[in-house]
C-alpha positions as CSV (number, residue, x, y, z in Angstrom):
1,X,148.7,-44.3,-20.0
2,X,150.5,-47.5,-22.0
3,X,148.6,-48.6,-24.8
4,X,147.6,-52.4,-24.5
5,X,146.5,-54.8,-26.9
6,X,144.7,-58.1,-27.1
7,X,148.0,-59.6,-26.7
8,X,148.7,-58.7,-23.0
9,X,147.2,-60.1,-19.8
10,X,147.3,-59.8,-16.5
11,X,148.4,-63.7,-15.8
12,X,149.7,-66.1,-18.0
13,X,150.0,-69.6,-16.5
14,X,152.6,-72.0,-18.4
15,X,150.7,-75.7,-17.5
16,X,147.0,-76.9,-16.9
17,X,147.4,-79.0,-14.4
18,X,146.6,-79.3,-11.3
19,X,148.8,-76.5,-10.3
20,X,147.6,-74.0,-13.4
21,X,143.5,-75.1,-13.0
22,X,144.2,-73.7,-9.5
23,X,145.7,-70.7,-10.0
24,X,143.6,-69.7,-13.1
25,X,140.7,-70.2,-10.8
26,X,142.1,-67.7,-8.3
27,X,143.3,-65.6,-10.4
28,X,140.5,-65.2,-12.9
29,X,138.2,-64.8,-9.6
30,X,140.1,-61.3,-9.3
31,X,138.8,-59.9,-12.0
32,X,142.7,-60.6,-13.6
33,X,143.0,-61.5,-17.6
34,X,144.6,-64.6,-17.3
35,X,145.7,-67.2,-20.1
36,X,146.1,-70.7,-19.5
37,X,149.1,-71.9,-22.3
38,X,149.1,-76.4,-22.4
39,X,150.7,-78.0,-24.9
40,X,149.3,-81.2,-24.4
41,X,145.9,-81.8,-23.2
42,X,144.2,-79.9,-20.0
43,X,144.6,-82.2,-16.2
44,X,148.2,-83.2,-16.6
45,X,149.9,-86.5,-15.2
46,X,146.8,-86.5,-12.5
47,X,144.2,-87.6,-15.8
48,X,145.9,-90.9,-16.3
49,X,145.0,-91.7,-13.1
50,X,141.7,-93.4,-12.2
51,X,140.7,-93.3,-8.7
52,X,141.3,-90.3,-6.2
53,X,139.8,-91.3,-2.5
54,X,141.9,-88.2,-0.9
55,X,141.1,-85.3,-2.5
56,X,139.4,-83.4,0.7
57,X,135.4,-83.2,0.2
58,X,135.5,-85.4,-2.6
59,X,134.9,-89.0,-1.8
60,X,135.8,-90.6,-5.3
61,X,136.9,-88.9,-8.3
62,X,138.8,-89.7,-11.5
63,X,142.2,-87.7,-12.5
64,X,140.3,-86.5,-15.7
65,X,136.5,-85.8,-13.8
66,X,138.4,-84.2,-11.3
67,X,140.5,-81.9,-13.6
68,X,137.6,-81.4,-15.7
69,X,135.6,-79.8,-13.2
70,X,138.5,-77.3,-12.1
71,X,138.6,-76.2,-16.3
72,X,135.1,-75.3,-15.9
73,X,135.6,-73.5,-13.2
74,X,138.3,-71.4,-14.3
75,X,136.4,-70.6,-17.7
76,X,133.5,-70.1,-15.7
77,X,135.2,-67.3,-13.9
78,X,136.9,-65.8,-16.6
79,X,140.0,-67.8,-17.7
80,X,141.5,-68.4,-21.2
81,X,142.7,-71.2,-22.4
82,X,145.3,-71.4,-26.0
83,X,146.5,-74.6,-26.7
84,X,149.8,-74.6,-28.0
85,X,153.5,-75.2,-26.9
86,X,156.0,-72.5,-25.1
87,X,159.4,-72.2,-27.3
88,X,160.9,-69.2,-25.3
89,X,159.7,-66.5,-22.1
90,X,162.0,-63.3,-21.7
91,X,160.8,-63.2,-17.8
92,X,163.2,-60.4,-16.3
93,X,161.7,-57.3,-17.3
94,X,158.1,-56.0,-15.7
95,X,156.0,-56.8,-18.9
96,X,157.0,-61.0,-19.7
97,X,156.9,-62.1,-22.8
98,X,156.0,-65.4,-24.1
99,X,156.3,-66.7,-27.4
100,X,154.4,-69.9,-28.8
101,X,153.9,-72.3,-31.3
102,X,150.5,-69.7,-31.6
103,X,152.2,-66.7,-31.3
104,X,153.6,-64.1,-28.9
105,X,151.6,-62.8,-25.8
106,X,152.8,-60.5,-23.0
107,X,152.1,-60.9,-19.4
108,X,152.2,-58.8,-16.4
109,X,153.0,-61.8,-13.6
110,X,153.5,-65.5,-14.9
111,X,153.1,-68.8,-13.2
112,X,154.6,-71.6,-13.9
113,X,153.2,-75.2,-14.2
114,X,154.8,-77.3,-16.3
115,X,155.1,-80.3,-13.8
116,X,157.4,-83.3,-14.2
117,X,157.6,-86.0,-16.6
118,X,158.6,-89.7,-15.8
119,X,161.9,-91.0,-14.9
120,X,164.1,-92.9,-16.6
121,X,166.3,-95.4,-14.4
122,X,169.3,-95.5,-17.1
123,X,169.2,-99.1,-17.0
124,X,170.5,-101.4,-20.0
125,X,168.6,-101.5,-23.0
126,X,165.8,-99.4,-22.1
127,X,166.3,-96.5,-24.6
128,X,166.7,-99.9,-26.9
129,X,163.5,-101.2,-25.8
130,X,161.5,-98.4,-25.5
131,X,158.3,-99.2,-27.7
132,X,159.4,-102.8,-27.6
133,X,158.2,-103.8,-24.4
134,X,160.2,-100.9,-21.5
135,X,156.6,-98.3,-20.9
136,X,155.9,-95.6,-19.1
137,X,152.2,-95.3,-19.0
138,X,150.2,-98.2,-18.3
139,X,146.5,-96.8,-19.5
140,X,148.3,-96.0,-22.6
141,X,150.0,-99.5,-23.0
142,X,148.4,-101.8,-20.6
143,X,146.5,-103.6,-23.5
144,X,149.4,-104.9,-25.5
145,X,150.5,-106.9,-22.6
146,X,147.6,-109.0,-22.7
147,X,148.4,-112.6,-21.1
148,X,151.7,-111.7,-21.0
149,X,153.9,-111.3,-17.4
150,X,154.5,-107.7,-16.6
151,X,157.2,-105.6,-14.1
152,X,156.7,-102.6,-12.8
153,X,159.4,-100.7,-11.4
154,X,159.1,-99.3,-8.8
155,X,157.2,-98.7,-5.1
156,X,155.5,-95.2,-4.8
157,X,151.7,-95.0,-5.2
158,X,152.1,-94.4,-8.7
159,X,153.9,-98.1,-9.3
160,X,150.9,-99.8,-7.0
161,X,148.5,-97.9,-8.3
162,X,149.3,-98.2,-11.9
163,X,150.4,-102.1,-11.1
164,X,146.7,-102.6,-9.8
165,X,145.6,-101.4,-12.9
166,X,147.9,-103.3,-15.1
167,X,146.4,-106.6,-13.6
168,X,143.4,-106.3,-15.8
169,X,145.7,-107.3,-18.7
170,X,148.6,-109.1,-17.4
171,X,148.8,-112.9,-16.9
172,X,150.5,-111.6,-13.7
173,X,152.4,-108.3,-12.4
174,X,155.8,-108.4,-10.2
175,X,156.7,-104.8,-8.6
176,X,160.2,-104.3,-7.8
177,X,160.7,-102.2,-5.1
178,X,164.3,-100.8,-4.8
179,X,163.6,-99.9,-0.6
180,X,162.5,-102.1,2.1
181,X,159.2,-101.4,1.6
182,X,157.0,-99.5,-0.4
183,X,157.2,-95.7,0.2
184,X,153.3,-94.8,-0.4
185,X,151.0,-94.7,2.6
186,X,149.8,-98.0,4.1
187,X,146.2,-97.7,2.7
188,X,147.1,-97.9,-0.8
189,X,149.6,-100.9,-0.4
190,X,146.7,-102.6,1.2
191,X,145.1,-103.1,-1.9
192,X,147.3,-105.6,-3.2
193,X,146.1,-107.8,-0.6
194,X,144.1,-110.8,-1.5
195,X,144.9,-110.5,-5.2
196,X,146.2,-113.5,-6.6
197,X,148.1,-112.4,-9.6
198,X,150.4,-109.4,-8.4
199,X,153.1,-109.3,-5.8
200,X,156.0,-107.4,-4.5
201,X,159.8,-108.2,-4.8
202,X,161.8,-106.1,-2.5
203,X,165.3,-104.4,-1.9
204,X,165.9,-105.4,-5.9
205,X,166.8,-103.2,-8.8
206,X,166.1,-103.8,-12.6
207,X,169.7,-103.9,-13.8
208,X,169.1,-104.9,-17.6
209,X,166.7,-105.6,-20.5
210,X,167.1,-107.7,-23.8
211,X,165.8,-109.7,-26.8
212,X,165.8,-109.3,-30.2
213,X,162.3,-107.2,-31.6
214,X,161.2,-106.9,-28.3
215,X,162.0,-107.7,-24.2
216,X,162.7,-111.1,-24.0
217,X,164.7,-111.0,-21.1
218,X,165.2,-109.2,-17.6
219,X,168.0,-109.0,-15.0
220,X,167.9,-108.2,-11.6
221,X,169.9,-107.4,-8.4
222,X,169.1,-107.6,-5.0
223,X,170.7,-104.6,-3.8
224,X,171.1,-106.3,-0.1
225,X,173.0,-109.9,-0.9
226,X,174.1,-108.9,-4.4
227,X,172.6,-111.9,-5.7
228,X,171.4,-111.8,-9.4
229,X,168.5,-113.5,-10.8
230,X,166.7,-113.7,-14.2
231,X,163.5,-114.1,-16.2
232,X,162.9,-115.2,-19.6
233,X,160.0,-115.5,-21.8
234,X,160.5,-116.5,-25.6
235,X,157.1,-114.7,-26.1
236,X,158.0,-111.5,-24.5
237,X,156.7,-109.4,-21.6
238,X,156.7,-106.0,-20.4
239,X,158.4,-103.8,-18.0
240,X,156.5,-100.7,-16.5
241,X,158.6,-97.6,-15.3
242,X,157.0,-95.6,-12.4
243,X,159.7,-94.9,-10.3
244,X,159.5,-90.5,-10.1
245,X,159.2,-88.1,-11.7
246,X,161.7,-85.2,-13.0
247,X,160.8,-81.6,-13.3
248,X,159.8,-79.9,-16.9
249,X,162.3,-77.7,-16.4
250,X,165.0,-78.1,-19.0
251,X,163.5,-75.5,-21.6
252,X,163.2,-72.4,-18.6
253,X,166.5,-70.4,-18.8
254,X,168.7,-69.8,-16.1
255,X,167.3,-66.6,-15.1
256,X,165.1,-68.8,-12.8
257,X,167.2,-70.5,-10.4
258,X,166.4,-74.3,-10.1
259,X,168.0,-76.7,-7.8
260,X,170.3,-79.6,-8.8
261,X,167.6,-81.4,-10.3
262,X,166.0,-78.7,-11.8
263,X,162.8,-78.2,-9.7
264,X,162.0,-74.5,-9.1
265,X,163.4,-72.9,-6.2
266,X,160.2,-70.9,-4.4
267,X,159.8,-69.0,-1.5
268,X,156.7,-69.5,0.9
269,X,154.5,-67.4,-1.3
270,X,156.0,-69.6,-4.5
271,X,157.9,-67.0,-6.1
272,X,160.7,-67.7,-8.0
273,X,164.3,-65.9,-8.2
274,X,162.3,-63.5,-10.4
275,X,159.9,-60.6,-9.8
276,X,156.3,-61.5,-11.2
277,X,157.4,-65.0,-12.1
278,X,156.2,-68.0,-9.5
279,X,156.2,-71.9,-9.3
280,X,153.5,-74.3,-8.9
281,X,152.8,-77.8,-8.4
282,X,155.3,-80.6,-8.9
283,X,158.2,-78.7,-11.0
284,X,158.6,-76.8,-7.6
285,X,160.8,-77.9,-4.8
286,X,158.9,-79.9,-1.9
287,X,158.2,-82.6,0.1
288,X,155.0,-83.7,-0.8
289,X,153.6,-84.1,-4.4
290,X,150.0,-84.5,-4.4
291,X,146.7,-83.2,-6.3
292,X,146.1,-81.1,-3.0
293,X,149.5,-79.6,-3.0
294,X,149.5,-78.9,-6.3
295,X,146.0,-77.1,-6.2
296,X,147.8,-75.3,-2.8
297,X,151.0,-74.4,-4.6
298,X,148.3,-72.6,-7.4
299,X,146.2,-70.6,-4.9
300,X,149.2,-69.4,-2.9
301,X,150.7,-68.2,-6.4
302,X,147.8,-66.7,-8.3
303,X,147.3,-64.9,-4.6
304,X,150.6,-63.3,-4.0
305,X,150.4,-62.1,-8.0
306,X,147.8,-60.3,-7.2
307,X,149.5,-57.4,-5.3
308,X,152.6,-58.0,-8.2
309,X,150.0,-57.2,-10.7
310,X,147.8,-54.5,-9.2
311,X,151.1,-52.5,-8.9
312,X,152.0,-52.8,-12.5
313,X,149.0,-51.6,-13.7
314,X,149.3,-47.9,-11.4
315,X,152.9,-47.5,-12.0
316,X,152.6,-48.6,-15.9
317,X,149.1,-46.6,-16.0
318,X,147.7,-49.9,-17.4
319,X,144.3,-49.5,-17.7
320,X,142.0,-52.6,-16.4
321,X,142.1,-55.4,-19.4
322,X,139.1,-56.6,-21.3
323,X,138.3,-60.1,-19.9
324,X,135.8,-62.8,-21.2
325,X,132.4,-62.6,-20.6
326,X,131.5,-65.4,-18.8
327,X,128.8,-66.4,-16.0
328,X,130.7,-68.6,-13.0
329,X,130.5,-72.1,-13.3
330,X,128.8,-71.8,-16.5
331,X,131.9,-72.3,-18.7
332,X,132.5,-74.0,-22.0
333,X,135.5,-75.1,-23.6
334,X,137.5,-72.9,-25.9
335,X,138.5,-73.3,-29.6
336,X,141.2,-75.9,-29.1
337,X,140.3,-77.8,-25.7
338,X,136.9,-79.3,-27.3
339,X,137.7,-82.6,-25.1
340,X,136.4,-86.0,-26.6
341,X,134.1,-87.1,-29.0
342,X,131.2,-89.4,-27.3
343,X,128.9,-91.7,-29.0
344,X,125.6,-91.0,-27.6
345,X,122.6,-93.2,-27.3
346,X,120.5,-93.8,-30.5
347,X,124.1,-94.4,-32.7
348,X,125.2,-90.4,-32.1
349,X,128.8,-90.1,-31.8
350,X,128.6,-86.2,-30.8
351,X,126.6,-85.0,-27.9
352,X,125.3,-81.9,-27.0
353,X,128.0,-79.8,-25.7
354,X,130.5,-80.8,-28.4
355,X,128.1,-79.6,-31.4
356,X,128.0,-76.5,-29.4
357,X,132.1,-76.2,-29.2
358,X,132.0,-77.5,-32.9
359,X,129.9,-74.7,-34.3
360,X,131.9,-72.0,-32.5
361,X,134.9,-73.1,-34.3
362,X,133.4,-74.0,-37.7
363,X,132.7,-70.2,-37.7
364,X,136.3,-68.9,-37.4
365,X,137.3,-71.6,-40.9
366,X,138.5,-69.2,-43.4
367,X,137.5,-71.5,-46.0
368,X,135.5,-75.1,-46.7
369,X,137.3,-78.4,-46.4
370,X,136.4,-81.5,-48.2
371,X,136.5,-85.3,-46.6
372,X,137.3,-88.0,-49.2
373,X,136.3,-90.8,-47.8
374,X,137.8,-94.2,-48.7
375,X,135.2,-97.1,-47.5
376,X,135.4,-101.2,-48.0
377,X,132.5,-103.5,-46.9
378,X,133.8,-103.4,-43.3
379,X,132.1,-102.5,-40.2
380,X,134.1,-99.6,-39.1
381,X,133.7,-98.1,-42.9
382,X,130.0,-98.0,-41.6
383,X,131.0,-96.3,-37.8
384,X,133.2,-93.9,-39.9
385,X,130.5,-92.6,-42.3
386,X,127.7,-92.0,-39.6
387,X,130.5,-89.6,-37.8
388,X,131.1,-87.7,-41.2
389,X,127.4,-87.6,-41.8
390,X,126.6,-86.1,-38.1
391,X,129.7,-83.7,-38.8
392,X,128.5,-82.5,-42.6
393,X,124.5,-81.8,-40.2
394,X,126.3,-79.7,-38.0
395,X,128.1,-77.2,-40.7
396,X,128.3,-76.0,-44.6
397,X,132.5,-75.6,-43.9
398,X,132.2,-79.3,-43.9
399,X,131.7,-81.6,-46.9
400,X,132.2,-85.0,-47.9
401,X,132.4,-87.1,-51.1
402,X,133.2,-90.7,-51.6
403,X,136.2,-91.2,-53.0
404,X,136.8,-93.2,-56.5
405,X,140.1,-95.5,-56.8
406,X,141.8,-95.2,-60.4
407,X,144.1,-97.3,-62.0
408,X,147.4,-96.3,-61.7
409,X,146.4,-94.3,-58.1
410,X,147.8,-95.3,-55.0
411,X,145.1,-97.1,-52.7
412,X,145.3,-96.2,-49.3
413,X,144.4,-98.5,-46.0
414,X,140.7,-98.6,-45.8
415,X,138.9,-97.3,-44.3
416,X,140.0,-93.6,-44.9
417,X,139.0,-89.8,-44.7
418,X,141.2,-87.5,-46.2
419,X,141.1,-84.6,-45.6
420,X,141.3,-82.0,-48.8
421,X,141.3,-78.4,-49.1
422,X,138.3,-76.3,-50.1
423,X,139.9,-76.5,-54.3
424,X,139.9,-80.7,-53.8
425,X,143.9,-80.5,-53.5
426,X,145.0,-83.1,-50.6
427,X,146.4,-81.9,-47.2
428,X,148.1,-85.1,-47.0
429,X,146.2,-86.0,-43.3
430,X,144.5,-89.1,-43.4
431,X,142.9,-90.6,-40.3
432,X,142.2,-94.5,-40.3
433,X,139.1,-94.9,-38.1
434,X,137.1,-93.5,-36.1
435,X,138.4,-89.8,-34.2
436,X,136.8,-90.5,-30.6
437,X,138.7,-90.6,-27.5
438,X,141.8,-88.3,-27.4
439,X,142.1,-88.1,-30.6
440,X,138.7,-86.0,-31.4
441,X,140.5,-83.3,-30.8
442,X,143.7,-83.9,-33.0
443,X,141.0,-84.4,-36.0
444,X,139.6,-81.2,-35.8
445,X,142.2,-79.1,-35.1
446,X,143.2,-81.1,-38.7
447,X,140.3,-79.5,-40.3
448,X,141.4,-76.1,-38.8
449,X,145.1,-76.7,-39.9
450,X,143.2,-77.6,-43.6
451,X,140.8,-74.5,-43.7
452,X,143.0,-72.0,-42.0
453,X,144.3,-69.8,-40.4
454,X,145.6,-73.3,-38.4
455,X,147.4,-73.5,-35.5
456,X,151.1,-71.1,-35.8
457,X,154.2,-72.6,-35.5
458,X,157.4,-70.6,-35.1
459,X,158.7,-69.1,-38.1
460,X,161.8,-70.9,-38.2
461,X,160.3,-74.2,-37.8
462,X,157.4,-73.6,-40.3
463,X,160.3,-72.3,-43.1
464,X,162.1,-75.8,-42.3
465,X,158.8,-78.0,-43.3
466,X,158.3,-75.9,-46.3
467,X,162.1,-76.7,-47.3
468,X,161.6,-80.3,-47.1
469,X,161.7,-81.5,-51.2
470,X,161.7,-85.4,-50.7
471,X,158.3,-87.2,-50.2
472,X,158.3,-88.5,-46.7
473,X,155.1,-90.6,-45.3
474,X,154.2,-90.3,-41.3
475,X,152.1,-92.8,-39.8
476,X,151.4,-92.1,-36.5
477,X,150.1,-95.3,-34.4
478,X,147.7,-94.3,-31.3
479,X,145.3,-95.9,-28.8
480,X,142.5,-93.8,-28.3
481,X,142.8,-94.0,-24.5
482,X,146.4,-92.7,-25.0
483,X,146.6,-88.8,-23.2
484,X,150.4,-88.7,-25.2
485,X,149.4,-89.4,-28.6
486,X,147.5,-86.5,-29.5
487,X,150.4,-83.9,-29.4
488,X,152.6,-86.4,-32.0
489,X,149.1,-86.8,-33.9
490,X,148.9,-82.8,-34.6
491,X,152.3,-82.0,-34.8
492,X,152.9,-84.7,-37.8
493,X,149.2,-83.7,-39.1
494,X,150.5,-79.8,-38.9
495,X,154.0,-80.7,-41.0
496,X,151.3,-82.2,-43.8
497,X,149.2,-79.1,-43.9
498,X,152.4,-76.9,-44.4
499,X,154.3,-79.1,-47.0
500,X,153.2,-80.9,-49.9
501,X,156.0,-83.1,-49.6
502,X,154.4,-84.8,-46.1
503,X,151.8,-86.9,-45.7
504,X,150.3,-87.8,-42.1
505,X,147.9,-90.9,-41.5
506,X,146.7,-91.6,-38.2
507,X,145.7,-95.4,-37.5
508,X,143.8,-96.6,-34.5
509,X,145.5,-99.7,-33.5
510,X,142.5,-101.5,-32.1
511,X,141.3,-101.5,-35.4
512,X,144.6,-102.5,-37.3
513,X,146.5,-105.2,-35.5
514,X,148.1,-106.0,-38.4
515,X,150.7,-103.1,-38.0
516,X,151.1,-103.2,-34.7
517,X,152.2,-107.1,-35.3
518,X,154.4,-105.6,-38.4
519,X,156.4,-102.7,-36.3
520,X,156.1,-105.3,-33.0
521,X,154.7,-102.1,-31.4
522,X,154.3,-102.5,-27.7
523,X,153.8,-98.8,-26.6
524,X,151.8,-95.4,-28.3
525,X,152.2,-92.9,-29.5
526,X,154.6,-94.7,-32.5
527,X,155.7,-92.7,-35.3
528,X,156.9,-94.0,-38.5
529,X,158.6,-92.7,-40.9
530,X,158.3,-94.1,-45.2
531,X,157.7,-97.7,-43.5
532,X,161.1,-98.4,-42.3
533,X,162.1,-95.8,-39.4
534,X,160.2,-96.8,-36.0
535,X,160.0,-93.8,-32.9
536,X,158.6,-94.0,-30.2
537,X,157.2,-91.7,-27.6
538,X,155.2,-88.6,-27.7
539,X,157.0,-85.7,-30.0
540,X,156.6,-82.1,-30.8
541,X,156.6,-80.3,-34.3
542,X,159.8,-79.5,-33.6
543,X,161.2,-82.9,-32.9
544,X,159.6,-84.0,-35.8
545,X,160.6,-81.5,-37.9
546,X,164.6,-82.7,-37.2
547,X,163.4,-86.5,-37.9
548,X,162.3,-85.4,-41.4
549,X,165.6,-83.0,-42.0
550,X,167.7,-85.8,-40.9
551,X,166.1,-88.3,-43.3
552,X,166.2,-85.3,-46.2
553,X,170.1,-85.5,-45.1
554,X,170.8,-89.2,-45.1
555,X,168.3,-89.5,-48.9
556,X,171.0,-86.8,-50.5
């Protein structure tokens, strides 16, 4: 019989879309150990999006309700989830094995879900611009076009949908549509109908983009005459991408075969060009992506596993693994997918359920963390102390004391909690605001990083951030709507907890206008680097490991 340890399951699913939700639901349901790994946050592109009228039996959903409900589901039956990132899978032998930011787990069959990211046409000045006006997600970075024009590019349901949205904010929105004609179905086209302050241009591509801080200026092509025209606006305006996506493929070796653009070759039963590794959902090969496929594509795989895995475990004499006990549909979230921070009626910012999640993971610190909190006379200093109050109530791994400015001390941007270790020493995370929304999350998994044992990085990565020796200051600017900012938010607040030499602040920009009109930020997450260097776009502990060695490089 081969020994087994807490590390193997039966199933691990890379992605919790969609795709993964599925298949952890199907899987989990037969009696498999399965492990949902997401990097980000659980729902995928799908949660951005908020109206679904086609999902078959349910009449009207949200991206993020809908997910939602499949999470539950899969914990109810069983599943796992880890939040962390995959840096490497050796997939051609019968046990997998998949390494993380969190460590290193073994599977016996593995799906993966990693879906697609979106496009990027290539056009003139839009890796110039991005930040600066160019966008990719329109709940993320619909506000900062207020009264301002907006174009989205292109004509799928994504562009309507998303240019419907965008309306709300926009003086007025132009879609350019490269075809004829839009290529969603007629119903959701329909829509624009009667609204006054959107319309479509067709046949016309987006050739280039300019202006100075920010997009001042647009040219465009109609791709039938070959005429050119222009628009200009000294004040700015924005220009929305949604035209595809392309598959999250780049980081699976070549040991899974992939077409030209990199989307998973699959069979009918969506396996792969492995044995025991399959495809699902919108990094696959097909002609229709859609939540239903997607959720199709994870049934079908989870399914065929299932006579993959069952064979494993008599020829490998694997006895059955020790799954979670759980009662269907009765599921709760697991240690790093504690979803968002409500405020409640009668001034409560955590509900229920989140106190619930909250206390499970106060009981796995390793030691106490102190919040220094940093107040002026200002509203929000008032909002920031009745959440620190309500999260001292729930635990004695939590404490808080107000913090005392010195001369000579280096005042930071009020309000403030900094978060300090259980001896008083700094972590160098500092979040500027209040941690609801998306960002709930990223602020607790702070206190975990600052109490230990933290989330695990790889070892190379971690030996880099303890290398750095200058003092380098990351301020990460997020919306709290934004589903991108939270992975840039942990990974710069990680880097702080493992090197003295970093400090991390976290500002929510509705709160601090003044720094979105100082960086002329147009798009979250933005990362900044000792007040000069400007990034934009969401970015793993890797990535920003190499902005920080590059600026130790460029300081020597």
């Amino acid at each position: 019989m081969l020994e087994t340890d807490k590390s193997l399951y039966d199933v691990v699913i890379v992605g919790g879309g969609p795709a993964g939700l599925s298949a952890a639901i199907y899987a989990a349901r037969a009696k498999f150990r399965v492990l949902v790994v997401e990097k980000s946050g659980i729902g995928g592109q799908i949660t951005i999006t908020s109206e679904i009228v086609n999902y078959p039996g349910v009449e009207y959903s949200s991206g993020k309700e809908l997910t939602e409900k499949m999470r539950l589901q899969a914990e109810g039956f069983g599943a796992e989830f880890l939040a962390a990132e995959v840096v490497d899978m050796e997939l051609e032998k019968e046990i997998k094995t998949i390494r993380t930011t969190r460590g290193e787990y073994q599977a016996l069959g593995v799906v993966l879900a990693t879906g697609a990211n979106p496009r990027k046409l290539g056009f003139k000045g839009e890796k110039a611009f991005q930040g600066r006006g160019v966008a990719y997600c329109a709940t993320c970075d619909g506000e900062f076009f207020t009264g301002k024009e907006v174009f989205v590019i292109g004509g799928g349901f994504a562009a309507v949908e998303e240019g419907i949205f965008l309306t709300k904010y926009a003086v007025r929105v132009t879609l350019i549509v490269r075809e004829e004609n839009f290529t969603c179905a007629r119903t959701v086209w329909e829509k624009l109908e009667g609204r006054e302050n959107i319309r479509a241009v067709f046949r016309t591509e987006l050739i280039e983009v300019a202006g100075e801080d920010m997009v001042t200026y647009a040219r465009f092509r109609n791709n039938e005459t070959g005429e050119e025209w222009s628009h200009e606006a000294a004040e700015g305006f924005g220009v929305f991408v949604f035209a595809g996506y392309v598959p999250n493929s780049e980081w699976i070796g070549d040991s899974v075969k992939k077409d030209e653009q990199g989307y998973l070759l699959t069979d009918r039963d969506q396996k792969t060009s492995l044995e025991g590794v399959y495809g699902a959902g919108d990094i696959c090969v097909k002609n229709l992506r859609q939540v239903v496929t997607a959720v199709s594509d994870g049934a079908v795989a989870a399914t065929s596993l299932e006579k993959v895995v069952s064979g494993l475990h008599e020829k490998l004499d694997i006895p059955p693994l020790v799954r979670m006990e759980k009662h269907p549909h009765k599921g709760k979230k697991s240690e790093d997918g504690l979803g968002e921070g409500s405020e409640g009626s009668g001034g409560e910012f955590l509900n229920a359920e989140i106190r619930a999640q909250l206390e499970d993971l106060f009981a796995r610190f390793e030691h106490s963390v102190i919040l220094k909190v940093w107040l002026d006379d200002q509203p929000l200093s008032g909002e920031v102390m009745g959440f620190i109050r309500e999260l001292e109530d729930l635990t004695d791994k939590v404490a808080w004391r107000r913090a005392e400015w010195k001369e000579g001390q280096k005042m930071p941007v009020l309000p403030s909690v900094e978060i300090c270790r259980e001896d008083g020493s700094s972590s160098g995370i500092h979040f500027h605001g209040v941690p609801g929304g998306h960002e709930f999350n990223s602020f607790v998994i702070a206190l975990y990083n600052a109490a230990g044992p933290g989330q695990q990085v790889d070892e190379e990565t971690e030996k880099r951030l303890r290398g750095i020796r200058g003092k380098h200051n990351l301020k990460v600017l997020v919306s709290l709507s934004c589903t991108m900012c939270p992975e840039t938010v942990m990974s710069a607040q990680k880097a702080a907890a493992l090197s003295e030499n970093i400090e991390a602040e976290m500002f929510d920009l509705a709160h601090f206008p003044r720094l979105k009109e100082k960086y002329k930020v147009m798009s979250v997450p933005c990362l900044i680097l000792n007040d000069e260097k400007v990034f934009f776009g969401k970015k793993n502990i890797k990535e920003i490991t190499d902005i920080l060695a590059s600026a130790e490089g460029n300081e020597k």
